[in-house]
ROTI-445041 format. One record per residue (C-alpha): residue number from 1; x, y, z. Coordinates in pm, whole numbers, plus 32768, in hexadecimal, padded with zeros to 4 digits. Each point is the difference from the previous one (the first is absolute). Last residue first. Example, Ala and Ser with C-alpha at 12.3 -4.5 7.8 and 13.67 -1.06 7.14 Angstrom:
! ROTI-445041
ATOM   i east north   up
ATOM   2 8557  7F96 82CA
ATOM   1 7F77  7EA8 8042
This chain:
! ROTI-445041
ATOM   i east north   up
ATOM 327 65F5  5F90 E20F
ATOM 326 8195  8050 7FFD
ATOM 325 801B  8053 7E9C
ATOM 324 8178  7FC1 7F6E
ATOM 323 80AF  80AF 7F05
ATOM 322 8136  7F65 7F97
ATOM 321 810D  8117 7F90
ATOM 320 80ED  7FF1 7ED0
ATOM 319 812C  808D 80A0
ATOM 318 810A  7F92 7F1C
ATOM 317 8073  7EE2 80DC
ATOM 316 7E77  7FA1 8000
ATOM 315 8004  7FCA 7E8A
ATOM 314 8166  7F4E 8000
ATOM 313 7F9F  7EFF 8101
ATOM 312 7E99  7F97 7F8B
ATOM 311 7EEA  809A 803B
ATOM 310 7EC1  7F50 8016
ATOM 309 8062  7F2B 812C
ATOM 308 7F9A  8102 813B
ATOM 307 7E81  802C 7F53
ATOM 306 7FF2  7E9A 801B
ATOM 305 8082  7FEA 812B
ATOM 304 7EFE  810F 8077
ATOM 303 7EA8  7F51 7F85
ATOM 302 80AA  7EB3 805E
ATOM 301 800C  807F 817C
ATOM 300 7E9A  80D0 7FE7
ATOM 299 7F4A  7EAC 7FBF
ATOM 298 806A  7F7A 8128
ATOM 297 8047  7E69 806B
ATOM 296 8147  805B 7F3C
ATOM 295 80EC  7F4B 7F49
ATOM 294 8113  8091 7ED1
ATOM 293 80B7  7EE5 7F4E
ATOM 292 8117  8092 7F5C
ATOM 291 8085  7F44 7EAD
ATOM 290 811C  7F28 7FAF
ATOM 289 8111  8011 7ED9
ATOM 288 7F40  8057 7EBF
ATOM 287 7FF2  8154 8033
ATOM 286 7FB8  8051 8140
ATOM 285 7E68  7FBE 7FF5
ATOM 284 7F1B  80B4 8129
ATOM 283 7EFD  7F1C 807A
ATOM 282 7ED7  8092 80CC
ATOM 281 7F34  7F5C 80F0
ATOM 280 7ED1  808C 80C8
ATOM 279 7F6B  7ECF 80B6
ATOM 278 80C4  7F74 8127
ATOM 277 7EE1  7F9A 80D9
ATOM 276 80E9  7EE6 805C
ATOM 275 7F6C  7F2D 7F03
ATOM 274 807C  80C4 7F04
ATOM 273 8161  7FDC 808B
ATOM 272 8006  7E90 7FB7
ATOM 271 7F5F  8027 7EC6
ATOM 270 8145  80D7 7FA8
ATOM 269 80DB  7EF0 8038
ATOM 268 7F1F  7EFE 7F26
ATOM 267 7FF9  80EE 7EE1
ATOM 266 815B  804C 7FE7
ATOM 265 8060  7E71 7FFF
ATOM 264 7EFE  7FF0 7EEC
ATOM 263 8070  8137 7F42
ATOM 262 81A6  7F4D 8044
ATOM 261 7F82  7E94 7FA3
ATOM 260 7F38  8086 7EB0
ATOM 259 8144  80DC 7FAB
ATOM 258 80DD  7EE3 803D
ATOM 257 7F7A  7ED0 7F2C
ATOM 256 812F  7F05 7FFE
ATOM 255 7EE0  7F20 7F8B
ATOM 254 806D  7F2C 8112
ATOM 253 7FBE  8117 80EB
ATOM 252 7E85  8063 7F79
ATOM 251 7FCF  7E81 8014
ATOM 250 8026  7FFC 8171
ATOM 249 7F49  8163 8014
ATOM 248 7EC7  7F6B 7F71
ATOM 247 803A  7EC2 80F3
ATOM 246 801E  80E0 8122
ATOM 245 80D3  7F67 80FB
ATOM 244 8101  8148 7FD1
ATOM 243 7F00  80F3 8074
ATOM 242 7F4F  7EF5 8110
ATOM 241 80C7  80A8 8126
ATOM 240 7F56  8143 8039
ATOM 239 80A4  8124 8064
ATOM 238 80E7  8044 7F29
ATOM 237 815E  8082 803A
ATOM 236 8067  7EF7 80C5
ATOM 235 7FB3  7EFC 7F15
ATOM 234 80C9  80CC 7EEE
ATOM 233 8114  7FB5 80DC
ATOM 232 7FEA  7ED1 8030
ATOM 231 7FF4  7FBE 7E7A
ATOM 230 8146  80ED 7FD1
ATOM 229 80B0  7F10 80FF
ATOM 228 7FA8  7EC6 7F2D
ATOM 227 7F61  7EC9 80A9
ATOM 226 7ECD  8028 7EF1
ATOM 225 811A  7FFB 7EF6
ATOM 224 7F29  801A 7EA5
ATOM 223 7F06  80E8 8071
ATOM 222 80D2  80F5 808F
ATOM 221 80DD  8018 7EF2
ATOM 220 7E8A  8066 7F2B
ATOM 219 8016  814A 80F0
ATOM 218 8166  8039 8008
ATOM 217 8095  80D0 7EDB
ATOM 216 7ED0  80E5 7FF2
ATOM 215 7F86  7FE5 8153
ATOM 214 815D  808D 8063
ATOM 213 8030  812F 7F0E
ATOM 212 7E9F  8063 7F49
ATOM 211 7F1A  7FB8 80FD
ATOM 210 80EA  8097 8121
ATOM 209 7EE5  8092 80BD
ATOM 208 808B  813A 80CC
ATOM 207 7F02  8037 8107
ATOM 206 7F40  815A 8068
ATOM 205 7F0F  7F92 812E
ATOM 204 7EEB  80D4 80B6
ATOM 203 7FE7  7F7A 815A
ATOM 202 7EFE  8076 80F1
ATOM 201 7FF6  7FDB 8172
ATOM 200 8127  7F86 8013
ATOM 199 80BF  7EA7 8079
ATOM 198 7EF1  7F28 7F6D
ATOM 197 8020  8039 7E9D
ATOM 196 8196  8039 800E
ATOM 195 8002  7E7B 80AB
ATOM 194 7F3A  7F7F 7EED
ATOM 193 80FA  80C4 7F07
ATOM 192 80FA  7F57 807E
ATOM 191 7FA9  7EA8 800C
ATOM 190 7F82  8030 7EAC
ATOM 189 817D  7F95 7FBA
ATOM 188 80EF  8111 7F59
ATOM 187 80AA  7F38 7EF4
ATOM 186 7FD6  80B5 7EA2
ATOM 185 813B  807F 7FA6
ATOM 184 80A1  814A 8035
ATOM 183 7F5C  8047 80FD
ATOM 182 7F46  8185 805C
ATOM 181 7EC7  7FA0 80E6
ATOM 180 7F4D  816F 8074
ATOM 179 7F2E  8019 80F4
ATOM 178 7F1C  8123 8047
ATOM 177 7F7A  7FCA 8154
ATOM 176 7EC2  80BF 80D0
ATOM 175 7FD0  7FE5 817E
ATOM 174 80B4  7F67 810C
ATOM 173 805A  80F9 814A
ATOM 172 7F4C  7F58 80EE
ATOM 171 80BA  7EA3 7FDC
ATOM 170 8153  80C9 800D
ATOM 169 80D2  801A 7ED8
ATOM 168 8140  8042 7FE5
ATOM 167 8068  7EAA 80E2
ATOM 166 7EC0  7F7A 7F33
ATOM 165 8090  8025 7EBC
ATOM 164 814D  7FA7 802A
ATOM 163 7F4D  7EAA 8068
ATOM 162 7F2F  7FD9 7EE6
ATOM 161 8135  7FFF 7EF9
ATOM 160 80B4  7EF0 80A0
ATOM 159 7EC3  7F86 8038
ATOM 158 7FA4  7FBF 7EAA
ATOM 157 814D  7F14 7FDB
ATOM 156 8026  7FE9 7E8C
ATOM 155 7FC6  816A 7FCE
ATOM 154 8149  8003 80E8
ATOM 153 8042  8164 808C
ATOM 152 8137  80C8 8018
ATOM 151 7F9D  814F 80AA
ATOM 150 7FD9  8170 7F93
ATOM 149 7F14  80E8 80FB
ATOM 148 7FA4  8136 7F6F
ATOM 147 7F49  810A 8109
ATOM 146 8104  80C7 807C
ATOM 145 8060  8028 7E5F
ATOM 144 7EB8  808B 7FD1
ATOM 143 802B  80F7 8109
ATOM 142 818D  8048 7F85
ATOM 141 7F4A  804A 7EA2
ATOM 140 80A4  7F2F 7EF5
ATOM 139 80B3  80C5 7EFC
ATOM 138 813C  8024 80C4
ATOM 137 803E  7EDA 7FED
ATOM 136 8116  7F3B 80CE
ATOM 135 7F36  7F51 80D4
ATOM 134 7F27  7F51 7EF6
ATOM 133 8133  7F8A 7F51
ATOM 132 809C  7F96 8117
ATOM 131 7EB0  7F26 8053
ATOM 130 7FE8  7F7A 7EA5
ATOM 129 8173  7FAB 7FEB
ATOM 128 7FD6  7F61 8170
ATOM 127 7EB8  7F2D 7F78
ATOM 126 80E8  7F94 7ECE
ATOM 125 8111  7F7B 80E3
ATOM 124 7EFA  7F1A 80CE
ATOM 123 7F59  7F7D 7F12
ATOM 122 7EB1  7F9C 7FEA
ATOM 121 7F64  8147 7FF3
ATOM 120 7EF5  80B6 808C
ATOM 119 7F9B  8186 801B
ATOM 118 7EF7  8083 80C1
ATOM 117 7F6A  8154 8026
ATOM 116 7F29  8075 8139
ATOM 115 7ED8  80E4 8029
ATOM 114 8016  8083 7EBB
ATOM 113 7F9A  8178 7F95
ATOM 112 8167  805F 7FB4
ATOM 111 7FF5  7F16 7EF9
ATOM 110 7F21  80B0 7F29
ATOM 109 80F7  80E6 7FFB
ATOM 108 80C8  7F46 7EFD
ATOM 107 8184  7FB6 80B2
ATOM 106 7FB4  7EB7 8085
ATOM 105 7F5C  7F6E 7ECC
ATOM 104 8150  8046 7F2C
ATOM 103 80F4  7F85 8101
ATOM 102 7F2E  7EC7 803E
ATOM 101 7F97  7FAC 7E7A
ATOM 100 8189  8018 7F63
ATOM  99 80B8  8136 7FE1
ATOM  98 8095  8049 7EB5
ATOM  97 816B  7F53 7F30
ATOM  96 8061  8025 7E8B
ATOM  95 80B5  7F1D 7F27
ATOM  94 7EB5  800B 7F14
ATOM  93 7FC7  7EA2 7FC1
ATOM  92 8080  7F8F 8177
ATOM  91 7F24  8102 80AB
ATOM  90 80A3  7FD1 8162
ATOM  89 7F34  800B 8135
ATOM  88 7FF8  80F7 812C
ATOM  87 7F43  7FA7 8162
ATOM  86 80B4  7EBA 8067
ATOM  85 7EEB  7F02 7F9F
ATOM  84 7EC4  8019 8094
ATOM  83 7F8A  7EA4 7FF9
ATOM  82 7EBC  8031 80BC
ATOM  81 7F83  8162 8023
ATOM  80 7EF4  8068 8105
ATOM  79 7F5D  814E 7FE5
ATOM  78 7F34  805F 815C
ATOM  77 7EC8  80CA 805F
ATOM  76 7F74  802D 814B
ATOM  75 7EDF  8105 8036
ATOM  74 7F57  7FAA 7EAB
ATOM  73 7F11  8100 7F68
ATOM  72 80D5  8147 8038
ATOM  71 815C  7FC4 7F5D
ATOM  70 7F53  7F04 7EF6
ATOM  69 8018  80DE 7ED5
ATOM  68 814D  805A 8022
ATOM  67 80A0  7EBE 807C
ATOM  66 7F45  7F4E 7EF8
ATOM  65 808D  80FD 7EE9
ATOM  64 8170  800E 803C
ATOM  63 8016  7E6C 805F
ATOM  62 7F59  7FC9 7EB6
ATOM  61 80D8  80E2 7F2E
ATOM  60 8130  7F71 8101
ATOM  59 7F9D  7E9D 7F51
ATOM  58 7F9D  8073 7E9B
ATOM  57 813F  80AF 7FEF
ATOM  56 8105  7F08 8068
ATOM  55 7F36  7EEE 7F23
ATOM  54 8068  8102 7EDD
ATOM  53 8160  7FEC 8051
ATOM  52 8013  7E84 7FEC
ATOM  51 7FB1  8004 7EB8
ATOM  50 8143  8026 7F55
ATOM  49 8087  7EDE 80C8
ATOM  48 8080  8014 8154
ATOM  47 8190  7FD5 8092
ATOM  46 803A  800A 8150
ATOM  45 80D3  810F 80D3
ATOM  44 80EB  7FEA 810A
ATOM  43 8036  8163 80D9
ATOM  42 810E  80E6 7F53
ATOM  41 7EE5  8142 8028
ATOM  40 804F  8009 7E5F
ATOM  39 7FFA  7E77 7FCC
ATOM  38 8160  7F59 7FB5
ATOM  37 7F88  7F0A 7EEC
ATOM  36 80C1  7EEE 7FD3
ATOM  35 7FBE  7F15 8122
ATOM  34 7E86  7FF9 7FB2
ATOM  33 7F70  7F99 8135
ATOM  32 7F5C  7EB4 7FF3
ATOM  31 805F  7FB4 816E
ATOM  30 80C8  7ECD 7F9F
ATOM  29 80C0  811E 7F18
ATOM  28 7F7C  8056 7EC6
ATOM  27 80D6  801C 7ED1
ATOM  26 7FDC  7EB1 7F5E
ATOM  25 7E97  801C 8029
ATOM  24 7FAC  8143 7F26
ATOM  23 80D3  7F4C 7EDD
ATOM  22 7F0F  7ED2 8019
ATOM  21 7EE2  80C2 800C
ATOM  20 802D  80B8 7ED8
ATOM  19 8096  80E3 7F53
ATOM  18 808C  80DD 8101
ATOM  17 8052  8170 800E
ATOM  16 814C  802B 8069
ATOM  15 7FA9  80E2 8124
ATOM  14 8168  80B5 8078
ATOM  13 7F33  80F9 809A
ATOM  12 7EBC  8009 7FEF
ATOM  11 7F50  8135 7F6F
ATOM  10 7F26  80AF 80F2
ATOM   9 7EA0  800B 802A
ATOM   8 7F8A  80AA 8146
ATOM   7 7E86  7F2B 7FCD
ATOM   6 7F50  8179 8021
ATOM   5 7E9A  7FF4 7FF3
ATOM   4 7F39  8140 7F9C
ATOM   3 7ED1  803D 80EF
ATOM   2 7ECE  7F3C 8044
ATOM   1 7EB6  80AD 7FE0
């Protein structure tokens, strides 16, 4: 059973509620802080949409339930989270601020049962928010806290990640990852999640797939400038290197046809994950913007992320409980 969540919701002060993206940018700093809003713990804050609270709860849901039920079957267990952000975010529809994945995940007990907890970012000023942040709760157990390492990591550079791993993280010690990949866009290079496979024993992956953001406006742009940045990118992500010298997709992007590009593109990354034994997959939809990609190579980890992403934000708020069988 996983208790009532508590996001510390707060209205946020001096939040002007933007319209649009446009309005959201002109009042972001180079960090993208929000330099209107003075945040309740005064620590920089960045704005979300409507739906960014319920990815909050199906992540520390998870976190809450896998650390429960796998306290006695895996001696070494360890969340990893990959663009963390700076811990609270800023609902810009509502004008009202809650704690973002890492501050929510860290104070369920199922964290308690972790081995180690990771948090990455690329930037250096967010990873210190995060880290204050984390310090100065006093929902966080002081034993969980001991065990939280924040860092700036590149997803670009896999071993900027890999390497903070294995100073935490002796050779005898590997065992059982939850990984979760939070970007805004979708640029993190299979690189990465090559070097995730091989660095544990077992890697269940969460990833933010931006299907409805970047593949949207990009995909068929990547077809018509091959040299374009947003084409090498997309290489990176994939795998395989014949996606874009695929007649059928060729015609697909002069067609300006999108949503065949973006179920194709989908299809090819998760092919690549399938043939890593990678066969219990679950896709959770976030409104139209992107969805979460759930991996496992065990049938038990989609059983419980499934069970974690049936509530939604409000419904767990309230304390409507997820039941979860361990068998």
């Amino acid at each position: 059973m996983v208790s009532k969540l508590d996001l510390h919701r707060k209205k946020a002060e001096n939040c002007v509620r933007c319209r649009n993206a446009e309005e959201r940018k002109a009042h972001q700093d180079a960090d993208g802080y929000c330099q209107l809003v003075d945040p309740s713990d005064h620590v920089g804050v960045r704005c979300v949409g409507e739906w960014g609270s319920d990815k909050v709860v199906f992540i520390s849901t998870y976190m809450d339930i896998t650390g429960k039920a796998m306290k006695y079957k895996f001696p070494n267990y360890y969340y990893i989270e990959i663009c963390s952000g700076p811990g609270r975010c800023v609902d810009y529809r509502k004008g009202e601020e809650f704690d973002g994945t890492a501050l929510a995940a860290l104070t369920t007990e199922g964290a308690e049962y972790y081995t180690k907890l990771f948090f990455f970012d690329l930037n250096p000023k967010t990873v210190e928010n995060l880290r204050l942040r984390i310090d100065e709760s006093m929902d966080i157990p002081l034993e969980v806290k001991d065990r939280t390492v924040v860092s700036v990591g590149d997803y670009s550079d896999p071993n900027s990640i890999i390497s903070v791993l294995k100073t935490h993280i002796p050779n005898n010690m590997r065992g059982l990852n939850v990984v979760f990949l939070d970007p805004t866009d979708m640029s993190v290079p299979f690189d990465l999640y090559q070097a995730l496979m091989d660095f544990g024993n077992r890697t269940d992956f969460i990833i933010n797939f931006a299907d409805g953001t970047d593949l949207r406006r990009n995909i068929t742009l990547a077809f018509e400038k091959p040299e374009s940045p947003v084409h090498m990118k997309y290489m990176k992500v994939l795998e395989v290197s014949d996606f874009f010298n695929d007649p059928v997709n060729i015609e697909y992007g002069r067609k300006d046809n999108y949503p065949k590009l973006t179920e194709k593109f989908e299809n090819t990354f998760i092919q690549s994950f399938k043939k890593r034994g990678f066969e219990h997959i679950h896709e959770k939809r976030i409104k139209r913007y992107y969805k979460l990609l759930f991996f496992s190579t065990n049938e038990k980890g989609v059983k419980f992320w499934k069970q974690a992403s049936n509530r939604n934000a409000a419904e767990r708020e309230n304390g409507q409980l997820v039941l979860f069988q361990e068998n």
